[in-house]
C-alpha positions as CSV (number, residue, x, y, z in Angstrom):
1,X,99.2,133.6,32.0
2,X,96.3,135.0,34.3
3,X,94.6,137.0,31.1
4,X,95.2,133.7,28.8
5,X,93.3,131.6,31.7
6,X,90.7,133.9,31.8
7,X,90.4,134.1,28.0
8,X,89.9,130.1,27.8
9,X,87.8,130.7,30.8
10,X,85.5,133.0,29.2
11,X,85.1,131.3,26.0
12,X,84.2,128.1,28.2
13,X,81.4,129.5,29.5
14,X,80.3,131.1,26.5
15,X,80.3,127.7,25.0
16,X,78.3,126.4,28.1
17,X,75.5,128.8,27.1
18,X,75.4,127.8,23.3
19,X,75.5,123.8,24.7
20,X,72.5,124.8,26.4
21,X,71.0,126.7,24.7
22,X,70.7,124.3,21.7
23,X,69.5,121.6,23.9
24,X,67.0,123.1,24.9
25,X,65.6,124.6,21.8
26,X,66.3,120.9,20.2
27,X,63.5,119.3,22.8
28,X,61.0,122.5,21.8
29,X,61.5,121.5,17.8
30,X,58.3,119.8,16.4
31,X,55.5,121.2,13.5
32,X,53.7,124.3,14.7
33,X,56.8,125.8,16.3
34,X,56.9,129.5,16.3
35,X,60.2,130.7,15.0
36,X,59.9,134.4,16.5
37,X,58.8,131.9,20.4
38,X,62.4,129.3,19.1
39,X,65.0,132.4,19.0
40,X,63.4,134.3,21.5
41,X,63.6,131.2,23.6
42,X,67.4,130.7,22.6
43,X,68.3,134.1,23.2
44,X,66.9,134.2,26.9
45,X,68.6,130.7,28.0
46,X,72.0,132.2,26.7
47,X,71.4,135.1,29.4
48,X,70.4,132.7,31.8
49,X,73.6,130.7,31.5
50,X,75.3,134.2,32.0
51,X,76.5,134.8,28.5
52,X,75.3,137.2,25.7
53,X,74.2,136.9,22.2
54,X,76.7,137.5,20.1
55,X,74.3,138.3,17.3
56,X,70.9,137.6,16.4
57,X,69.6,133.9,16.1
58,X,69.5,132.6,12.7
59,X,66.8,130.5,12.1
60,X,67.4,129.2,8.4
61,X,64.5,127.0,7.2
62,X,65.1,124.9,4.1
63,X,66.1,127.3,1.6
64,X,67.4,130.4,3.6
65,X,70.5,130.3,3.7
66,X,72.3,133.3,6.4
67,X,70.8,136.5,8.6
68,X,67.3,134.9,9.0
69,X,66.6,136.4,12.2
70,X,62.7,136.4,12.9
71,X,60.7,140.0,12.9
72,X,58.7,140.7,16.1
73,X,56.1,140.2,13.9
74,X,56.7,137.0,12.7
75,X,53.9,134.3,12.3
76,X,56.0,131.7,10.9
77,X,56.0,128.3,12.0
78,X,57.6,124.9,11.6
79,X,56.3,122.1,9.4
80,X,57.0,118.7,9.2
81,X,59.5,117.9,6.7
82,X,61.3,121.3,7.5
83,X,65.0,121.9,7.3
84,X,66.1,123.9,10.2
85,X,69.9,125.8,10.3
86,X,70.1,127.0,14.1
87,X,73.2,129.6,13.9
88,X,73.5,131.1,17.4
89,X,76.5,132.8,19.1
90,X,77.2,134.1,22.7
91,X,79.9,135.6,24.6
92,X,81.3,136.6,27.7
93,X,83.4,140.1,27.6
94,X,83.8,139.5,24.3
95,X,84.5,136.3,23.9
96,X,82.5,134.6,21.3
97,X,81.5,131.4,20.3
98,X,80.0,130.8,17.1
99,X,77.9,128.1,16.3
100,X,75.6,126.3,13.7
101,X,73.7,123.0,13.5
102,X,71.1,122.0,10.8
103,X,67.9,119.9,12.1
104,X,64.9,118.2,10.5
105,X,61.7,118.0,11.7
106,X,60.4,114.4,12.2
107,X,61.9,113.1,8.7
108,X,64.8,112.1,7.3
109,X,64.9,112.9,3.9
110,X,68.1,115.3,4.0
111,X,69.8,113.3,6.2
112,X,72.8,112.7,3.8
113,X,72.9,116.2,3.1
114,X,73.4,117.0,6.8
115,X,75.5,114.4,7.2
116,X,77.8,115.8,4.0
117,X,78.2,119.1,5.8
118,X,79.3,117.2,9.2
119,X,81.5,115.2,7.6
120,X,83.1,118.0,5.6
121,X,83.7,120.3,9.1
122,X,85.1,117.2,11.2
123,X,87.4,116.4,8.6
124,X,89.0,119.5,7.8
125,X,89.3,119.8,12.3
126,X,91.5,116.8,11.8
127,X,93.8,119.0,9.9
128,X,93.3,121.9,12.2
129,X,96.9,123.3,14.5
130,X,99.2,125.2,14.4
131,X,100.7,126.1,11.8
132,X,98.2,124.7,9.2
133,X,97.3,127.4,5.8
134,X,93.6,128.2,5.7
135,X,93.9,127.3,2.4
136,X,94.6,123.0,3.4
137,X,91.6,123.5,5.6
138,X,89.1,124.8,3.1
139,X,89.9,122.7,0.2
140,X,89.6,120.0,1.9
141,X,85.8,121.3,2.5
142,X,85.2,122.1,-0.8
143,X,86.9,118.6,-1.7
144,X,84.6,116.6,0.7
145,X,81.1,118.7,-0.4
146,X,81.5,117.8,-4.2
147,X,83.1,114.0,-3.7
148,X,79.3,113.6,-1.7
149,X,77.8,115.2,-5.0
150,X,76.5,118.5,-3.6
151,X,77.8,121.8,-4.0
152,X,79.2,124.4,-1.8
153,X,77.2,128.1,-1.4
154,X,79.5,130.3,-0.5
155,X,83.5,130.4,-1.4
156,X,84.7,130.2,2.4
157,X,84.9,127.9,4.5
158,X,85.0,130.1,8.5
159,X,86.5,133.0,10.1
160,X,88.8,133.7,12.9
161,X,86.5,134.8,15.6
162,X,88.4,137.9,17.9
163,X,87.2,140.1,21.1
164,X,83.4,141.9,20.2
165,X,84.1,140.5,16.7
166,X,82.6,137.7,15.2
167,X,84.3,137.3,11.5
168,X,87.7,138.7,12.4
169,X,90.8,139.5,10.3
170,X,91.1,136.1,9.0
171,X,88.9,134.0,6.4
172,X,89.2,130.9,5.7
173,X,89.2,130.3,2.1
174,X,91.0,128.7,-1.1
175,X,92.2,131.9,-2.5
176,X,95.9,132.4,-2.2
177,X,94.8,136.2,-1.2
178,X,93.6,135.2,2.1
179,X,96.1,132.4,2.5
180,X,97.2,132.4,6.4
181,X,99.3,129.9,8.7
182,X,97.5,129.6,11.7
183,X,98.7,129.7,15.3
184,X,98.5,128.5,18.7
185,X,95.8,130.3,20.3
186,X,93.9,131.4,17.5
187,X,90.0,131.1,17.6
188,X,88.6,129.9,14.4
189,X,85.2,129.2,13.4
190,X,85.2,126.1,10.6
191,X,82.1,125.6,8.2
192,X,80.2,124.4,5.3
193,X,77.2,125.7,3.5
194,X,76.1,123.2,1.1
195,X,72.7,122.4,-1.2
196,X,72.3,119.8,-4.1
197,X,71.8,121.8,-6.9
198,X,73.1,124.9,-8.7
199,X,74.0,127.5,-6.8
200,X,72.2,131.3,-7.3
201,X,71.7,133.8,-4.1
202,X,69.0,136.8,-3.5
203,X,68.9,139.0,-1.0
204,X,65.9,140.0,1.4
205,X,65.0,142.8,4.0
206,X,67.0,143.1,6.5
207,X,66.1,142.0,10.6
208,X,70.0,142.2,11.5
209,X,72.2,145.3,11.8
210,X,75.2,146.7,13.5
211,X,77.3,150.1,14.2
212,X,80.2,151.3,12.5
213,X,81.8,153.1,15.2
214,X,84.5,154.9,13.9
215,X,81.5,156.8,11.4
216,X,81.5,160.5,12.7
217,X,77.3,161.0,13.6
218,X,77.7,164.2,15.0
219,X,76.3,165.7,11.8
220,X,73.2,163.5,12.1
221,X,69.8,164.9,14.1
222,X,69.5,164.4,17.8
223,X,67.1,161.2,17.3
224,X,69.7,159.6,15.2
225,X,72.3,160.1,17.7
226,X,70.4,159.5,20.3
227,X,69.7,156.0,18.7
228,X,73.8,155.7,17.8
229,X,74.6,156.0,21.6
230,X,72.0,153.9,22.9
231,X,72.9,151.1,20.3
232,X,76.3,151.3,21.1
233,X,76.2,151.4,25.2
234,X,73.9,147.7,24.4
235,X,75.8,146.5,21.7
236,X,79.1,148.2,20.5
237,X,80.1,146.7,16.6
238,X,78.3,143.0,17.4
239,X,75.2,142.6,15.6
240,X,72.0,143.2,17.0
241,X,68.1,142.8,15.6
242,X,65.4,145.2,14.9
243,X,63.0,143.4,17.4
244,X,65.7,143.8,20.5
245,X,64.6,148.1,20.1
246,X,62.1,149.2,22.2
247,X,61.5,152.6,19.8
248,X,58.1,152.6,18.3
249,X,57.6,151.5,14.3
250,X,57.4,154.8,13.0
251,X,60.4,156.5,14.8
252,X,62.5,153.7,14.6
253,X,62.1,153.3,10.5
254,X,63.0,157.0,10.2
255,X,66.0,157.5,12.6
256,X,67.6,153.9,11.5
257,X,67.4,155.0,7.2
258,X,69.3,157.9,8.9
259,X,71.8,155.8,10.2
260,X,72.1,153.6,7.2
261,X,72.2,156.2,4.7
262,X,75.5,158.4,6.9
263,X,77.2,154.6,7.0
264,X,77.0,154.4,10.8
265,X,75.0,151.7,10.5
266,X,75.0,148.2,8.8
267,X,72.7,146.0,7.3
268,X,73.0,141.9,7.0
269,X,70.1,141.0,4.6
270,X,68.8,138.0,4.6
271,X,70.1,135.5,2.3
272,X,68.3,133.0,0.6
273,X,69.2,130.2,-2.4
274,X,67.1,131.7,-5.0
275,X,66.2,128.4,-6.9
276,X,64.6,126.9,-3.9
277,X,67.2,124.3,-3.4
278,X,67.6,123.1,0.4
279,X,70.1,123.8,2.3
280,X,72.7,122.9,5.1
281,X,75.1,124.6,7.6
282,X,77.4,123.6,10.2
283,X,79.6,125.6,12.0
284,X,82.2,124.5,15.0
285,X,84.0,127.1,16.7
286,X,87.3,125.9,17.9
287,X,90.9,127.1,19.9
288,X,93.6,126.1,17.9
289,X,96.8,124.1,19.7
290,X,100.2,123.3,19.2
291,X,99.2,119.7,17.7
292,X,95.4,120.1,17.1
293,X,92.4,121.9,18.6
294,X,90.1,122.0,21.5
295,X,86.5,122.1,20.4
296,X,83.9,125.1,21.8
């Protein structure tokens, strides 16, 4: 009972910091925003609430889709007009709370597209306990994207969210392959990704990596596993970004290829809708019950 209390516990407070977090970016959203100033600012108020970053802000605008982390370099700012997907996460000893909203900046052009999403992710919580087959929850997603005329972007639908891990064992998707009853006490994170056109994805440059920890580096040069151990002391298997390294450009470029090309290391691409189309996200992360679910 003690280590369930503290579980709930944790999570609570790792929701606290997302709460916050978002509010606070939400009154800093307007045209001529720096994006690299929006995550960096997210990032430090989820410390300051005494949580952690899970992963990486995503900072998704119009039509990026996933991984959009900004580059310590980055010069990009908000416009007017702008669709903005916020996907932020934090945790506590491990226990994480993944969220996404989608904002637009002083219009409301794509309101029933953001609207769509919401609808789709609070309707399929209604159907959300234990006991319920991932498969009831996600085709009733998909069901609720194309009855509003738009389409979804990716096949699933959320993840089952465990300790240091933020898509866990479970996927939530209509496939009878990853068809699973869930249970009391399981953590789920429920979503839609959704545009109005036809559907095609590319891939960019990475900003977001993480560690494979059961790779053996010992082969590798010193720098590399230098690099490894530092990484993984910070930031064990969650997700971390290029601009949280202190190494210099140069150093850094060579010793992290090193990692990627032994496997110990990860990359998460960006991902963008390649036909330009705008789109949406919403994510809710959730605690399943006995006769429903109690939100994060």
């Amino acid at each position: 009972m003690k280590t369930s209390l503290r579980r709930w516990e944790y999570h609570a407070r790792a929701s606290r910091s997302v709460n916050r977090a978002l509010a606070k970016a939400r009154r800093s959203l307007r045209p001529g925003t720096p994006l690299l100033s929006l995550a960096e600012l997210i990032e430090k108020e989820i410390v300051c609430q005494g949580a952690l970053p899970a992963f990486p802000v995503s900072l998704a605008v119009n039509e990026e889709v996933a991984y959009c982390s900004p580059t310590s370099a980055a010069a990009t700012t908000l416009e007017r007009g702008d669709l903005l997907k916020i996907d932020v996460g934090a945790h506590v000893a491990g226990y994480i709370v993944d969220t996404a909203i989608t904002l637009e900046i002083e219009t409301a052009r794509h309101a029933r597209l953001i609207r769509a999403a919401e609808r789709a992710v609070d309707g399929a919580l209604r159907l959300t306990r234990d006991g319920v087959l991932t498969s009831v929850i996600a085709q009733h997603i998909e069901h609720c994207i194309a009855c509003e005329g738009f389409r979804s972007v990716f096949s699933h639908y959320g993840h089952s969210v465990d300790r240091y891990r933020v898509h866990g064992a479970i996927t939530v998707a209509c496939s009878p392959h990853t068809n699973v009853e869930l249970s009391e006490g399981d953590i789920m994170a429920v979503e839609a990704t959704l545009t109005a056109g036809r559907v095609a994805l590319r891939r960019q440059d990475a900003e977001i990596y993480s560690l494979q920890p059961h790779v053996d580096v010992t082969p590798l040069s010193i720098g590399a596993r230098s690099l490894f151990s530092q990484l993984f002391a910070a930031y064990g298997a969650l997700p971390f970004s290029i601009r949280w390294l202190n190494e210099t450009e140069s150093i850094r470029s060579v010793v992290l290829c090193e990692l990627l090309k032994s496997g110990a290391l990860v990359a998460y691409p960006k991902v963008v809708e390649a036909h330009n189309n705008i789109v949406a996200h919403v994510e809710r992360s959730i605690i399943v019950t006995q006769n429903g679910y109690v939100a994060l």
